[in-house]
Structures are given as structure tokens and as C-alpha cells.
C-alpha positions, 0 to 999 in steps of 0.5 A, a space after each residue: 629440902 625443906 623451904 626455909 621463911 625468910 624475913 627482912 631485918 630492920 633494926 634488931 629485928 626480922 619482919 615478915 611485911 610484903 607479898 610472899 614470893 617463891 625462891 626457886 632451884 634454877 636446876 628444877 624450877 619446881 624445887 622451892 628453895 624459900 619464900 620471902 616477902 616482898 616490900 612492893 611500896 617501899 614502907 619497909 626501905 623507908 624504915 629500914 633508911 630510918 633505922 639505919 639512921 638512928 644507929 648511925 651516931 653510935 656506930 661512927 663513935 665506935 672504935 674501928 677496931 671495935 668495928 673490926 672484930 664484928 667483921 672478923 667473927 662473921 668470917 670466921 662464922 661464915 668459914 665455919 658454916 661454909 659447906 652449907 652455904 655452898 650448898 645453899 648457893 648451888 640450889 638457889 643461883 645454880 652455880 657449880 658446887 666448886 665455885 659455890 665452895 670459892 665464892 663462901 670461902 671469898 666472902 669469909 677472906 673479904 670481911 677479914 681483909 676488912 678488919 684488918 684495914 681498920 687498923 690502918 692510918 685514917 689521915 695525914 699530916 702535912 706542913 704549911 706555908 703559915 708560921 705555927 700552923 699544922 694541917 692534917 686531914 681525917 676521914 670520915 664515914 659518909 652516913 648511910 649507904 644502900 648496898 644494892 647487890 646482884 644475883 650472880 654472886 649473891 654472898 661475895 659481892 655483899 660481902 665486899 661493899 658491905 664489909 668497907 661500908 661499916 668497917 669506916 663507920 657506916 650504916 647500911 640498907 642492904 637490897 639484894 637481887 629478888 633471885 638470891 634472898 636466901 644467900 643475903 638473908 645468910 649473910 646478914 646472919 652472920 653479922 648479926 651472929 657476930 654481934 652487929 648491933 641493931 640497925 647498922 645493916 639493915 635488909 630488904 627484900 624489894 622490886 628495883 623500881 621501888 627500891 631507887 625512889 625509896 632509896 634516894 631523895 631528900 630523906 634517903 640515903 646518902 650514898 649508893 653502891 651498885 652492880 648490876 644492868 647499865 639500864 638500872 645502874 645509870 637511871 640510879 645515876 641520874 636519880 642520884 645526881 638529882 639528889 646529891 647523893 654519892 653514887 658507885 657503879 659497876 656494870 657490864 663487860 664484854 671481856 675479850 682474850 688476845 691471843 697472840 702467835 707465840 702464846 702458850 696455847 694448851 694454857 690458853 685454852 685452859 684459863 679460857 674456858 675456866 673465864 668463858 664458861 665458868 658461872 655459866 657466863 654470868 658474870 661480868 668479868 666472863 670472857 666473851 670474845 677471843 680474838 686469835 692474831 695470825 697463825 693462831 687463829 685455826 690451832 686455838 679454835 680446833 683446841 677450843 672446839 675440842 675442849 667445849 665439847 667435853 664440859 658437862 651441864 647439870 646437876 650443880 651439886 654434883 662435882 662433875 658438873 662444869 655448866 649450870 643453869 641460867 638463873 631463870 627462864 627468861 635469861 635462858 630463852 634471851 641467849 638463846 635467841 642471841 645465839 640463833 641470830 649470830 648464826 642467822 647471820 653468818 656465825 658457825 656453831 662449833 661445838 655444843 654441849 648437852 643439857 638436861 631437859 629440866 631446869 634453866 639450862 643453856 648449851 656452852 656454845 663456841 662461835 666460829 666466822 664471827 665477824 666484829 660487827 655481829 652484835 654477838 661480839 657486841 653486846 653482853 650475853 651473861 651466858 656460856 657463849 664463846 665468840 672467837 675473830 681473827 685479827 691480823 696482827 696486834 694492831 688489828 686485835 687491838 682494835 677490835 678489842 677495844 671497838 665495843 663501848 665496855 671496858 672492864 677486863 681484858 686479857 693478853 696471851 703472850 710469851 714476849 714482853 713487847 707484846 705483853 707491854 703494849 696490849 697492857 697500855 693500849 687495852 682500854 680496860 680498868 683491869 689487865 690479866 697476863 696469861 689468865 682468865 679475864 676474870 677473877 679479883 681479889 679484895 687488896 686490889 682495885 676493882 673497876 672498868 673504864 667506858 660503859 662498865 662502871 662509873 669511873 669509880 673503884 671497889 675493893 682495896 684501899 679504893 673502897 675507903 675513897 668511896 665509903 668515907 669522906 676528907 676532912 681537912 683540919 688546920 691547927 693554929 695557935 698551938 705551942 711551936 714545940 710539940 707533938 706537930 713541931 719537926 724541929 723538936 728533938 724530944 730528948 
């Protein structure tokens, strides 16, 4: 393949500022997938704030249904372009070929969900308890918003914080993860394509830490969304809290499945591993633990350990493959290690697939005997590593699902609505999937944890127009009683 050059885009043109940086295959780290430049003392963000800034009047006069048409062409181009993308996406994050084609193919649905919203009410009228007077309420876009996106999936989370910010009359400063500058240079080509005028999304290619103070202080933006690291997300907090400027975040998870004693079990096990090893692990809504109740526990861990065995890792592109690689080196070696120390103390390692010697790849691993304490029940891995406990009964697996500081997804397997009842009450998590995997989202829905993995705040849905606008309320005295905002009047 060919490296493609890539370039930030501020204003209505494509820049070539900042340190070249190499783009690399994940599946073979010596395949150059593109090479980019890097804005390392925050100049270019600056301009890009600027620029987002200037356009703002004009894009918030638009019309949104104006503003809606340049979502729904970018979906379509993006539908249109899909097969290339997917294949884009395999070389530069590593993600098989299958899930490649369904993260495209999201990213095209949520623009044109997007556009779609823009014909929705934008406020409410309400009554008063003053004689001639009428209130209603309008909601307004917050200014510029710096979208600030992680790797694991490099055009469908873009696309479903970028997409409400500009559908409500933003403007955006758009910094992708350093991993994946291709798939967001890809999508800015689609708006672009589409007839986004200049300066309404503007992108940066940029290290973190340059990004935050570039980002947020007196002639920043005036609104953060981001996913990514709890360590990343909640310095961005405190900077942001520092500066009044409105913040979003979705973090971590450490998703665990209930299993219970009269679940369907061949159904577990297959929805399981699809939220355990798909993406490799590396998402945060993958399922890490599972925790079988009573009679379970040795029939689901002999089914899993059968079915783990049977995945296949390698080549992203070739629809075989089950398990790709980690997204680098270093994230290969850190599960590694995590692995290695859940055995050291005392975890058995049930099942191991093989790997290729060349790339980034890790082994989908099933963890046996692991006890709740472990830090591999714990923390967060974003690898394919599968631990799996027992509990007792429901009052136990309850317990334990709900013993670690994430909350994100959880999932319950069960035939009885008792069971199913209580679990989704009781799981201290911002979203319940009743015999599926834990992960998955759709753009209608609201999507957030509880506890460490967000900020209490919701994406997606009509979440998203909470966060990407603000209330106005307006009260009307003074105007005729009879009228458009009269009640009483009968119109005939």
C-alpha cells in the first residue's frame, strides 16, 4: 500500500505544520500506513479554536435543516465509500475486517440519525402564573466544542459526538487519537465532500498534553467531549472546572456477564465471547469478567474454554480472522504482564489461542480460579482476556459485580423475570443488556456509566442535544391575550 500524507484542516484548507510522524499497520509495524504532522506546541489547535470561532455566527444562523443536509450527504458518502474505509480501518487500528465494515456502516447511520433530529422541536411553551404572560424555552448551541476521540474506534465515535455538535449549531475542534489520523482525516472528508463550509470542523493532529492547555482556558473552547484514559479524562475535568468550560466524559469499563442457573447457556457463551474478544478487548464496553451463579459455574467455564480455544488471530483482512492485533507494542507487553501476574497469583490459564509472530498480537486468554480481589477482576486490561468467578447466588454475583469503582455495562443471563428484574435495578451501571453481550450501542439510545466510567453525563439520543446546547428561557408579557399563545382562543 502506498502511505497516504496527511494534513490538519483549519479553516477551508488542509495544513502540513508540525513534526512528521509515521502512521503504522498494527498486523506488520513495518507496513507505513500514512505519515502526519504533529502540532507539538499547540499553534495549530490555536488556530484551529480561531477558526472555529469565526464561523460560528454563521453556522448557528443556519437553518438546521440546513445543517442536516451536510449530515445526511456525509453518510451517504461514507456508505458509498465503505468498503475502502473498512479497509483502511483493518490496516491502521487492526480491527477484523467484519467489525471494520460495521463500524463504517455505524458512523453512516449516526450522521443520518443526526440529520434527522434536526427537524425536531428546539423548546416548549409552558403557562404562567402571571395574568398575559407566556414562557417557552429555546435551545441554543454552546459555541465551540473540542471533540477529542479515542483510537479503538477511530470513525464511529467521531462520528456520534461531532455529528450533534454541528447538527445544533456548533462549531468543532476535532483531535483524534495520534493512533488513527487516517480514519479521522477520512471522515473530515466526507464532510468536507459534503459541503461543510470552512471552519465548522476543523482537525488537529497534536500529542494530549499539548492538546488540553491549547484547548481549554480563557480563549478556548467552550465545551470538551471525550473518551479515552480515566487519568486523561479527569485532569481535562479539573482543567475544565478551572476554566468554566463544559465538560463531557466517557471513560473505562470493567464490564462483567451474570450468569445464572437456568440461563440459556450455548447463548451465553456465544454473545460472551462476541463482547469479551471482539475488537480484541479494546473497547470499553468489552466484557472482562463473568461471573457464573452456583450450578453454572463448571458447564459455562467448559463451554468457554472449548469455544476460546477455536478463535483464530491474524491477518485483520482476512475474513477468518476472529482476534487482531493490540494497537501497539506497549499495549501488547502491559496484558501481557497483567495476564502473567493473574496467574502468579493463583489464576489458571484455561485456554490460549495462537498468534502470529509478527505484529502486535496477544493470545484471547480464559482465566479460571480467579478470585475477586485479583487485580485482574479489577482493573481494566482493553485486551482479549476473559476472567471468570463464581458466586453462590444472586446475592453474591451482585456483589461482586458491583465491587469495582466502573460502571458502564453490565449484563444479565437468565430465562426468569424475577432474576432479570432485580439484576437490572441492582447493577450499579448506566447500561443493562438482558441476554447479550455487554457491548453494543445505538445512536437513539443513551449511552454512559455510572462511577468511574464517565462523567455522570450521557451521549447519543436525545442525551446528546442536552449536552451540545444550552436552555433559554424566555417570558412573553405585554402581547395581545388573544393569539397565537392564548389557549383560549378558539381560532374559528
Amino acid at each position: 500500500m502506498d502511505p497516504t500524507t496527511l494534513g490538519h484542516r483549519i479553516g477551508g484548507a488542509w495544513r502540513q505544520d508540525g513534526e512528521w510522524t509515521r502512521d503504522t499497520n498494527p498486523a506488520d509495524p513495518d507496513q507505513l500506513v500514512a505519515r502526519f504532522p504533529m502540532d507539538h506546541d499547540g499553534t495549530v489547535l490555536r488556530d484551529a479554536v480561531a477558526a472555529a470561532r469565526a464561523a460560528l455566527p454563521e453556522w448557528a444562523r443556519t437553518p438546521a435543516l440546513q445543517r442536516a443536509e451536510v449530515l445526511f450527504r456525509a453518510g451517504g458518502l461514507i456508505a458509498e465509500r465503505a468498503e475502502s474505509l473498512a479497509a483502511e480501518l483493518c490496516r491502521e487500528e487492526g480491527k477484523p475486517i467484519a467489525e471494520a465494515r460495521a463500524e463504517v456502516g455505524r458512523a453512516s447511520a449516526i450522521l443520518r440519525y443526526f440529520a434527522g433530529r434536526a427537524a425536531d422541536e428546539i423548546g416548549h411553551v409552558y403557562g404562567s402564573a402571571q395574568h398575559g404572560t407566556r414562557a417557552l424555552t429555546l435551545q441554543q448551541p454552546l459555541g465551540v466544542v473540542g471533540v477529542i476521540t479515542p483510537w479503538n474506534f477511530p470513525i464511529a465515535i467521531p462520528a456520534w459526538k461531532i455529528a450533534p455538535a454541528i447538527v445544533y449549531g456548533n462549531t468543532v475542534v476535532f483531535k483524534p487519537a495520534e493512533a488513527t489520523p487516517l480514519l479521522a482525516a477520512r471522515f473530515v472528508e466526507a464532510l468536507v465532500d459534503s459541503g461543510m463550509p470552512p471552519g465548522v470542523v476543523n482537525l488537529v493532529f497534536a500529542p494530549g498534553p499539548v492538546t488540553g492547555s491549547a484547548l481549554i482556558g480563557p480563549s478556548g473552547v467552550d465545551a470538551i467531549s471525550f473518551t479515552g484514559s480515566n487519568a486523561v479524562g479527569r485532569r481535562l475535568e479539573v482543567a475544565a472546572a478551572e476554566a468554566h468550560c463544559k465538560i463531557q466524559l466517557e471513560l473505562g469499563g470493567k464490564n462483567a456477564v451474570v450468569v445464572a442457573e437456568d440461563a440459556d447457556f450455548d447463548r451465553a457463551v456465544e454473545h460472551v465471547l462476541l463482547g469479551a474478544f471482539g475488537s480484541s478487548g479494546q473497547k470499553c464496553t468489552a466484557t472482562s469478567r463473568v461471573i457464573a451463579v452456583g450450578s453454572s459455574y463448571r458447564p459455562l467455564l467448559d463451554r468457554l474454554t472449548a469455544a476460546v480455544a477455536g478463535l483464530r488471530a491474524g491477518d485483520p483482512l482476512d475474513p477468518a480472522t476472529t482476534i487482531g492485533p493490540l494497537i501497539s507494542a506497549d499495549a501488547a507487553a502491559r496484558v501481557s504482564s497483567r495476564v502473567a501476574a493473574a496467574v502468579a497469583a493463583g489464576a489458571t490459564s484455561l485456554a490460549r489461542t495462537d498468534v502470529p509472530d509478527r505484529g502486535w498480537f496477544h493470545p484471547a486468554v480464559l482465566l479460571g480460579d480467579v478470585d475477586p480481589g485479583m487485580a485482574v477482576a479489577r482493573e481494566e486490561l482493553f485486551g482479549p482476556v476473559l476472567a471468570v468467578l463464581p458466586a453462590t447466588d444472586l446475592d453474591e454475583a451482585l456483589a461482586v459485580h458491583n465491587s469495582v469503582g466502573f460502571g458502564l455495562s453490565g449484563a444479565i443471563f437468565s430465562r426468569d423475570l424475577a432474576t432479570v428484574s432485580r439484576f437490572t435495578h441492582a447493577a450499579r451501571v448506566g447500561i443493562v443488556h438482558v441476554n447479550g453481550q455487554t457491548a453494543g450501542a445505538e445512536p437513539h439510545l443513551p449511552f454512559g456509566g455510572m462511577g468511574d466510567s464517565s462523567s455522570w453525563s450521557r451521549e447519543q439520543g436525545r442525551a446528546a442535544e442536552l449536552f451540545y446546547t444550552q436552555t433559554k428561557t424566555v417570558y412573553l408579557d405585554g402581547l395581545p391575550e388573544a393569539g397565537l399563545f392564548d389557549h383560549t382562543a378558539s381560532g374559528r
